[in-house]
N, C-alpha and C positions, 0 to 999 in steps of 0.2 A: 515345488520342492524347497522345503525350509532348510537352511544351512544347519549347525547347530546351536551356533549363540541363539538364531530366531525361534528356533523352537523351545529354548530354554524360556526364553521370553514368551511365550506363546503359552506353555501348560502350565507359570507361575501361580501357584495357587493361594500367595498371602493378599493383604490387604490392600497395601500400599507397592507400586512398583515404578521406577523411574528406569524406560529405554532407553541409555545413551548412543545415538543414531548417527553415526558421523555423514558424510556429501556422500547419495546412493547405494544406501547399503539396504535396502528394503524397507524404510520406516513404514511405509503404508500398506505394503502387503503386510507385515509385524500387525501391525495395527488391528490390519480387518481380518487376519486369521488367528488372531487371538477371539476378537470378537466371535466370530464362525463357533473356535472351539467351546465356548463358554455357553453357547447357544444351541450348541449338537446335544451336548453332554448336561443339559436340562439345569446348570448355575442360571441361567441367564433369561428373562424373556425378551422377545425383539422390541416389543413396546416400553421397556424397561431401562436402553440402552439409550445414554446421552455422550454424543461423539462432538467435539467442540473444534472447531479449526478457524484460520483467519482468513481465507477467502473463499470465494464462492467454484474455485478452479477444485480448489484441495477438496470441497463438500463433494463436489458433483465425481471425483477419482476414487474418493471413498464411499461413496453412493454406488457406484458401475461394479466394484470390486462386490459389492454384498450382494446386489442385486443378480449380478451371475451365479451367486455361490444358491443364495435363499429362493431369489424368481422376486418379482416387482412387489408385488400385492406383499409380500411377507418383508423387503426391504423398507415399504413404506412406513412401515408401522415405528422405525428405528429414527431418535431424534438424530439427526447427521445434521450442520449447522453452523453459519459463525455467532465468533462472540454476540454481535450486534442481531442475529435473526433471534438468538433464545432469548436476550436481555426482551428485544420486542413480545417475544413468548412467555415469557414471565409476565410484563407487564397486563396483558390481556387476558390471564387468571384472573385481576384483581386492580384495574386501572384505577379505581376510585381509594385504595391502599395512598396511591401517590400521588393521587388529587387531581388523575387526567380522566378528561370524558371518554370513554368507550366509543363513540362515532366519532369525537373529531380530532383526537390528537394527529399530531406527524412528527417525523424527524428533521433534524435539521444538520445540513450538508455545514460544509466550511464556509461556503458563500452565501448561507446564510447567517452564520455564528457575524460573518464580517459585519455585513450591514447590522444584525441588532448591537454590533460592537461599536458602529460610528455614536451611538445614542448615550455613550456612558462618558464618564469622564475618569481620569489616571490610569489609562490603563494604553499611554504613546498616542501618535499621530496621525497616525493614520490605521485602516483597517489590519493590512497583515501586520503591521507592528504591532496592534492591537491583540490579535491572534495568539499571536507568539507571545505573549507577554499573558495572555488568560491563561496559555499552556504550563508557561513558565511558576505560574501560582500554584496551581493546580497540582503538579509534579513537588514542588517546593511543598505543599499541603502534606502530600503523600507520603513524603518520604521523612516528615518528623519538621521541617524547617522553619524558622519563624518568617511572614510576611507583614507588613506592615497594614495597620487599620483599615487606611485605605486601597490598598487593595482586596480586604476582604471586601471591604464596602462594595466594593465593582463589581468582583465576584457573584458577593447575593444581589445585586443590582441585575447584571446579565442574567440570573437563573429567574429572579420574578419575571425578567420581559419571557423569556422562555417560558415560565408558569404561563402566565398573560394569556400568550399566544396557544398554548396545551401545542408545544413544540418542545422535543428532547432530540439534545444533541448525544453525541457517545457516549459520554463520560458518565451524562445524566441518568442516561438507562444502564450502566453499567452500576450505578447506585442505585438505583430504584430498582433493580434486580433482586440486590442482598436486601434492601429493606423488604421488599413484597416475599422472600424464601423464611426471613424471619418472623414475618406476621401468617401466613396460611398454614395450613395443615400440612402434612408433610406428604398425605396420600395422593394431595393433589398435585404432586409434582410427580410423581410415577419414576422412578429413576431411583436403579439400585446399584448400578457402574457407572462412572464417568470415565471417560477417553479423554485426553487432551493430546493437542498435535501442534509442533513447533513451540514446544512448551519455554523453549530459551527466551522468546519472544515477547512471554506473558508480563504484563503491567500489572502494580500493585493494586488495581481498580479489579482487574480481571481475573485475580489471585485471591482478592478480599470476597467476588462472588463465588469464586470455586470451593472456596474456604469453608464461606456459612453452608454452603449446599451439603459438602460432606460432612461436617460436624453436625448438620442438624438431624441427624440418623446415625446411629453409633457403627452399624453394621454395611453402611453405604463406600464403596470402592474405588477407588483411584487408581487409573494407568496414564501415565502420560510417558511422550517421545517426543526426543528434541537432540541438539548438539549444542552443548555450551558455548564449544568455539564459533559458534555460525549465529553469535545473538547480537545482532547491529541495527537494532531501532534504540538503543541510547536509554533503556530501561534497567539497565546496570546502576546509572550514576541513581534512580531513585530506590534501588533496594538497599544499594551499598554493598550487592553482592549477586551470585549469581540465581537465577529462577530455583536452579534444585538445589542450592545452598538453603535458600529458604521452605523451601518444602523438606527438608531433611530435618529446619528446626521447627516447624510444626508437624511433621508427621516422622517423628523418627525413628520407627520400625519399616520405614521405608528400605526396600530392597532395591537394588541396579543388579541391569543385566546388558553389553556394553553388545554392542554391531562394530565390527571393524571390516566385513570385505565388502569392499566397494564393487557394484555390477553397475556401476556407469565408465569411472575413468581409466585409462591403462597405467600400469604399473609406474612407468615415471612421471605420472602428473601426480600419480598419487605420492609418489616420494616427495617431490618440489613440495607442494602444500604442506606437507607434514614438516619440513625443514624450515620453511616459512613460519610458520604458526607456532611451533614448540618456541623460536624466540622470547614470545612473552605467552604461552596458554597456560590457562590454570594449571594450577600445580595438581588437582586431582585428577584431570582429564589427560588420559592417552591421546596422541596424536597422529600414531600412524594407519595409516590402513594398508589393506593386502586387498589389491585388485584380482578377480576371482582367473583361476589357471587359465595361462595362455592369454591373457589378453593382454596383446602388447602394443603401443601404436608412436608416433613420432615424439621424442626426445620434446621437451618446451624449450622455447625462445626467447629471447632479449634483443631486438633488434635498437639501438641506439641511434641516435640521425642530430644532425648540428641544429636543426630550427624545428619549431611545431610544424612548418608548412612541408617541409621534406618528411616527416613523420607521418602526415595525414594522405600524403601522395601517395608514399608505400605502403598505407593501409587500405588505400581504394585500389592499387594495383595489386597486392596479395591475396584480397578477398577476389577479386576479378581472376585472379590465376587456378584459386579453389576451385570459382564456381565452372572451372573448362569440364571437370570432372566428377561436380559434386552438386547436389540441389541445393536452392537460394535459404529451402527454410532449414536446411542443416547447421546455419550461421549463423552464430550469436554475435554480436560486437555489445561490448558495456562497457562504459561510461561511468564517470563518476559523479559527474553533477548532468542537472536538465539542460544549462546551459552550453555544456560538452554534448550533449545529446541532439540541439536543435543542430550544433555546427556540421558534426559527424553525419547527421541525417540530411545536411543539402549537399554536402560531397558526392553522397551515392546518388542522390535524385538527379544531381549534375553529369553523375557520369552516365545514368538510363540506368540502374542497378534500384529493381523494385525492394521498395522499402517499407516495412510494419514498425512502426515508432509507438503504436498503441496513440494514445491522445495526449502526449507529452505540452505543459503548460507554454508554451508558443501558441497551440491552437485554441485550447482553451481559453488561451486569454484573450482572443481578439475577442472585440463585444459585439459584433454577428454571432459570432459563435456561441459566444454567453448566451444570447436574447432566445438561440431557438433550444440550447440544452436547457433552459428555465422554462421554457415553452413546453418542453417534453415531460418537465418533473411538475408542472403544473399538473398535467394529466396525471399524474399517480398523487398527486400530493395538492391539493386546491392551495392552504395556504403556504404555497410560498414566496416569504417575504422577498426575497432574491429579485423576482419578476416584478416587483412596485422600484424596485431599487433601479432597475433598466428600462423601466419603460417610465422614467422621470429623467433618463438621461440626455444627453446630449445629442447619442445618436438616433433615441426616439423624436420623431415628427408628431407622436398625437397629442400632446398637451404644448402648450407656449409657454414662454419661458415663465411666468407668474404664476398658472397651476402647478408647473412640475416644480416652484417651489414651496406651496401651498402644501402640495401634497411630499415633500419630500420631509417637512416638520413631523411626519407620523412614520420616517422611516425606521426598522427597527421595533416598531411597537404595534403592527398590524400587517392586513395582507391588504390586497389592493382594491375588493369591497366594502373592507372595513373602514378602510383609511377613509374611500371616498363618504361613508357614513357618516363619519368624525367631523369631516370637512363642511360636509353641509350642516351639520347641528352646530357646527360654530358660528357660522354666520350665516345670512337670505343670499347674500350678495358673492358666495361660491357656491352654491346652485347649480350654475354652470358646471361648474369640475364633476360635480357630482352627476350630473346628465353625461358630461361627456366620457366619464367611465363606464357608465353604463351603457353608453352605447360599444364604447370597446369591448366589455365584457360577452357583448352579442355576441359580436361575429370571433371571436374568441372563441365562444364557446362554439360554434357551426365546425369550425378548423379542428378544434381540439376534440370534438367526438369524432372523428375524422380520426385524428392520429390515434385516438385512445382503442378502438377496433381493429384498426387494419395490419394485416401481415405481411402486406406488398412492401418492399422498398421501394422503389417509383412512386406509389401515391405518400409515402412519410415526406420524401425530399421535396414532389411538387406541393405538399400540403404548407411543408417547413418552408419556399420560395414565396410562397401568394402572401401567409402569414407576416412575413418578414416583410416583404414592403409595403403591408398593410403598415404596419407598425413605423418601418422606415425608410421613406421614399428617397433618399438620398442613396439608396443601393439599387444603383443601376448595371451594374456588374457585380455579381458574387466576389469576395475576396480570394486570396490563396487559401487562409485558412480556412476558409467556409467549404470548398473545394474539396480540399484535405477531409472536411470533418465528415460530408459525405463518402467519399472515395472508405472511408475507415468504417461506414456503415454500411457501405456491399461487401466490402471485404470478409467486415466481422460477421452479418447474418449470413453466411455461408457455414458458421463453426455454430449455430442455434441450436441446439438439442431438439426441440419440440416445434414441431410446425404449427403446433395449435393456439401458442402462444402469440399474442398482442405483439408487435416489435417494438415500438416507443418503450415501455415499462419496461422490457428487455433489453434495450438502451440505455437507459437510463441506471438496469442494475448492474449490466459490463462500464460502463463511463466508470462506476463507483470499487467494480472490483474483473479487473480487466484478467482476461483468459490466456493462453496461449497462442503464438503470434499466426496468422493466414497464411496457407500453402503460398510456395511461388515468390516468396518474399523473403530477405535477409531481414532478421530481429536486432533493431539497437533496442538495446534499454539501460539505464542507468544498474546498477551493481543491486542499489534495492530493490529494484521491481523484478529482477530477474532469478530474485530467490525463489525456489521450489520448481526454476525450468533445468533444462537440460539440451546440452546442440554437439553434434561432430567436433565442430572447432567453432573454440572461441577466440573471438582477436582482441587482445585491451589494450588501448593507446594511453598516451599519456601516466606510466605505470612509474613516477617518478616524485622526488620531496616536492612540496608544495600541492600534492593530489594527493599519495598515501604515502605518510600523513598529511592532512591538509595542511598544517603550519609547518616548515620546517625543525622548528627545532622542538617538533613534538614528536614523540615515540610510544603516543596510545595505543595501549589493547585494544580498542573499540574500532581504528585507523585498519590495523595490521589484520582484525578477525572481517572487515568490508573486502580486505584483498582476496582472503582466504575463499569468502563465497563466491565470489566472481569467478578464480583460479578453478574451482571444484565444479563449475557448469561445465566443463567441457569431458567430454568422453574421449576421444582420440588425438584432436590437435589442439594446442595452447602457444597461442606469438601473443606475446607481449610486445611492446614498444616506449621506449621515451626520446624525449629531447634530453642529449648531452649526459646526464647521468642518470641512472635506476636508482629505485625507492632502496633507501636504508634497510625497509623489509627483507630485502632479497639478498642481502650482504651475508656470505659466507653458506649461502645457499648452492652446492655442489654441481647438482644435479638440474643446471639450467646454462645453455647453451648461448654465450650471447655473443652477440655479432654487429657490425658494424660501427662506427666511429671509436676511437678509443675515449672511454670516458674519462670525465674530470671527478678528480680524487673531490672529497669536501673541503680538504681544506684549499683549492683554489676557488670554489664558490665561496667560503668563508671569508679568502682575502680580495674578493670582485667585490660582495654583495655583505659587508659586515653587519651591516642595518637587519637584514634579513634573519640574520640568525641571532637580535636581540632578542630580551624580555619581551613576550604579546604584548605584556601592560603598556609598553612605552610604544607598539607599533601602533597604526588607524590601517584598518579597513582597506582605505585607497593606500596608502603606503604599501601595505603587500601586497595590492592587486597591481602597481607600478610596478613594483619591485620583478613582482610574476612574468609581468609582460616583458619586462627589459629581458631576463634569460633568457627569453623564448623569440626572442629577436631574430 
């Protein structure tokens, strides 16, 4: 049963339509029963409908929704999809448009963008600086800004090794999209509506392909849903304004039609957040919402405590008090950084409270861990460079230290048959290297047809064991994380949709775009990853200056809307927490209950800590992260 903002929204019959969707007000039923009606009522064919979102959680909720209303066979037919599946979809109408081979292209992950990043020059010192600093071009490109020579030079330097390799990273197929939409016919694209979801979200790359798609049909249709106030991946600073600001000044017969009752959170969370956010929210967007009749649940809290360590005791004893009378996976805890997240995640492990952290970069990072998730993407993906980059490591045993530097001169610009190719046509006398890849590549390949069929867990991890000390005999005991990376592959293939499906390739596309946390289990997750969930009660520590906002004497909207979405996952109970005082956000905030220590006003932090609340420009890095640590004494 639609309310009646949803159905306004639902029988809109103009062109252009922009949902302003605030935290649980139905965006996706909106969505898919718009969709529905368009398609009862003979506007619409099901083949016709391209439905765009950013993870693979959101496709498969908007997939269940149609497929109950239509039946399988008839949902099939409906593109539902993220950015990154249609860019791939686009490109295989017409791979030779943008100069990739039809059998061997692939994509390329972050850890791979890194190593062909060690091969370049001006672009910092190491890989993730390296990263960051492509991004930084990139975004700087976007949004109108000048960059200097050389860094374009780096730029088109990184996209030839990527040409080289017929490897596209995101951003590449998000370009190679609009060029392949501007070069083909238009009947080959089939698509006469476009959907768009979490539109606040959308990047100038992502906007530019949406852009050509509907302009290149005069009569082709646009819906998208989103919340302004809920847009915190930092794609603000390259519009210079917000997603539907800009779709207003290229499509500006565009209509809104706004969602305000909230069917997730009770009445006083939903006041808090709106008291919260109207602070600094856009000046066109409404802030409040009406949680739908009757639904009323515990007042939110401020709990304040004199040290981080008395803060984080009371968060493992409150959640331990919930869970007397509530299930594990009803609880959310978020975090604001990864490194809040590993700490938060060995408190519960310590205290025996089962924990879903998803594959937070702790684990990932160890290099077991790396060696056998490149092990896995090898199987869906032969070249990737990644896997020549580890197994010339340190913790690799099969080459000596003279080939893995042989072969480490071709990192970045090949995969690990190719290199060994390279190596021997350079000289007689590496021969060797090149024998001795090949014999790796054997029994490589035996393991990895192995993982590439099987839908056992037990035979992935004994397959993933034998591999790895093939590879590196120095692991005589699994580590914690390897442990961990396992324990998160029983967990997760329990939540599988399809039994029929391969599990590695099915690993490898949750690693990339992770789901909803495992029964039985409390969810930490940092504030970003936990957009589009939902829990009974949420608990967030550390809700104080120096976290939101990250700098003290910063007071960004982009700071204050990361609070907002955290605050708006919870449906019935919200404890907040800090050390000594709460975030600036929450100041004159009414309708929030706080309790314990009496806090300190700012200006005796201003007269402790007067450094801290300088210009950034004059502070380092390590200065605030001292500075941070002395408060939290």
């Amino acid at each position: 049963m639609l309310n009646t903002e949803q159905q306004r929204a639902v029988e809109f019959n103009g062109q252009y339509l922009q949902i302003i969707a605030g935290p649980g007000t139905g965006k996706t039923l909106t969505l898919a029963s718009r969709i529905e009606r368009l398609i009862e009522n003979g506007e619409l064919l099901p083949e016709r409908v391209l439905a765009l979102t950013f993870t693979n959680n959101a496709v498969q909720e908007l997939k269940i929704r149609l497929s109950n209303k239509f039946g399988d066979e008839k949902a099939s037919l409906m593109k539902v999809m993220t950015y990154h599946a249609f860019s791939t979809y686009l490109i295989s109408l017409n791979p030779s448009v943008v100069g990739l081979n039809p059998l061997q292209w692939g994509s390329a992950d972050e850890w791979d963008q890194q190593v062909i990043l060690l091969s370049l020059r001006g672009l910092g010192s190491n890989a993730r600086s390296r990263l960051n600093k492509l991004r930084y071009i990139r975004r700087a490109i976007n949004s109108g800004q000048a960059v200097y020579s050389g860094q374009m030079k780096a730029l088109e330097s990184y996209k030839n090794v990527l040409q080289s390799l017929q490897m596209v990273d995101y951003d590449t197929m998000l370009e190679m999209g609009s060029k392949i939409i501007a070069e083909i016919d238009d009947e080959q694209l089939n698509i006469d509506h476009i959907f768009l979801d979490e539109f606040q979200d959308s990047s100038p790359l992502q906007w530019e392909l949406v852009n050509a798609l509907v302009k290149k049909n005069s009569s082709r249709k646009l819906t998208v849903v989103g919340d302004p106030n809920q847009e915190i991946y930092g794609f603000m600073n390259e519009w210079h304004s917000s997603s539907f600001s800009v779709m207003d000044k290229d499509f500006p017969n565009s209509q809104k039609v706004r969602l305000d009752t909230s069917y997730r959170s009770n009445q006083e969370i939903c006041d808090l957040t709106a008291e919260m956010i109207s602070g600094e929210a856009e000046k066109e967007e409404e802030t409040s919402l009406t949680s739908v009749k009757g639904y009323t649940g515990d007042i939110p809290t401020i709990q304040l405590h004199d040290s981080t360590q008395a803060e984080y005791e009371s968060l493992v004893a409150n959640v331990k008090s919930y869970l007397l009378n509530n299930r594990p996976d009803n609880i959310g805890i978020l975090v604001r950084t990864n490194v809040d997240l590993d700490t938060v995640a060995k408190l519960f492990i310590e205290a025996g409270i089962p924990v879903d952290t998803f594959l937070n970069r702790s684990v990932l990072a160890n290099p077991y861990v790396r060696l056998v998730y490149c092990l896995y993407k090898h199987v869906t993906q032969p070249s990737d460079v990644y896997l020549l980059h580890l197994l010339t490591s340190q913790k690799s045993t099969i080459f000596n230290t003279s080939q893995s530097t042989i072969l480490k001169s071709y990192l970045g610009q090949t995969d690990i048959m190719a290199a060994a190719g390279l190596v021997a046509a350079r000289s007689r006398t590496h021969k060797q290297v090149e024998q001795k890849v090949r014999e790796v590549d054997i029994y490589l390949k035996s393991s990895l047809e192995t993982l590439r069929a099987t839908r056992d867990v037990q035979t992935v991890i004994s397959e993933s064991n034998d591999l790895l000390k093939q590879i590196s005999s120095d692991v005589v005991q699994s580590p914690p994380e390897l442990e961990s990376f396992y324990d998160w592959i029983e967990r997760s293939s329990l939540n599988k949709s399809s039994s029929d499906e391969p599990l590695v390739p099915w690993i490898v596309k949750e690693i990339r775009n992770p789901r909803s946390s495992a029964r039985g289990s409390i969810s930490i997750h940092t504030v970003h990853s936990a957009k589009g969930l939902e829990w009974d009660a949420v608990f967030m520590p550390r809700v104080e200056p120096g976290v939101y906002p990250l700098y003290f004497n910063s007071e960004t909207l982009p700071d204050r809307k990361v609070l907002y979405v955290g605050m708006t996952r919870a449906k019935k109970t919200l404890a907040l927490s800090a050390t000594r005082v709460e975030s600036t956000f929450l100041s004159g905030c009414k309708t929030l209950v706080r309790k314990g220590i009496k806090p300190q006003s700012e200006g005796d932090l201003r007269s402790r800590y007067p450094k801290l609340f300088g210009p950034l420009p004059y502070l380092s890095k390590s200065h605030v992260s001292s500075m941070i640590k002395k408060l939290h004494l």
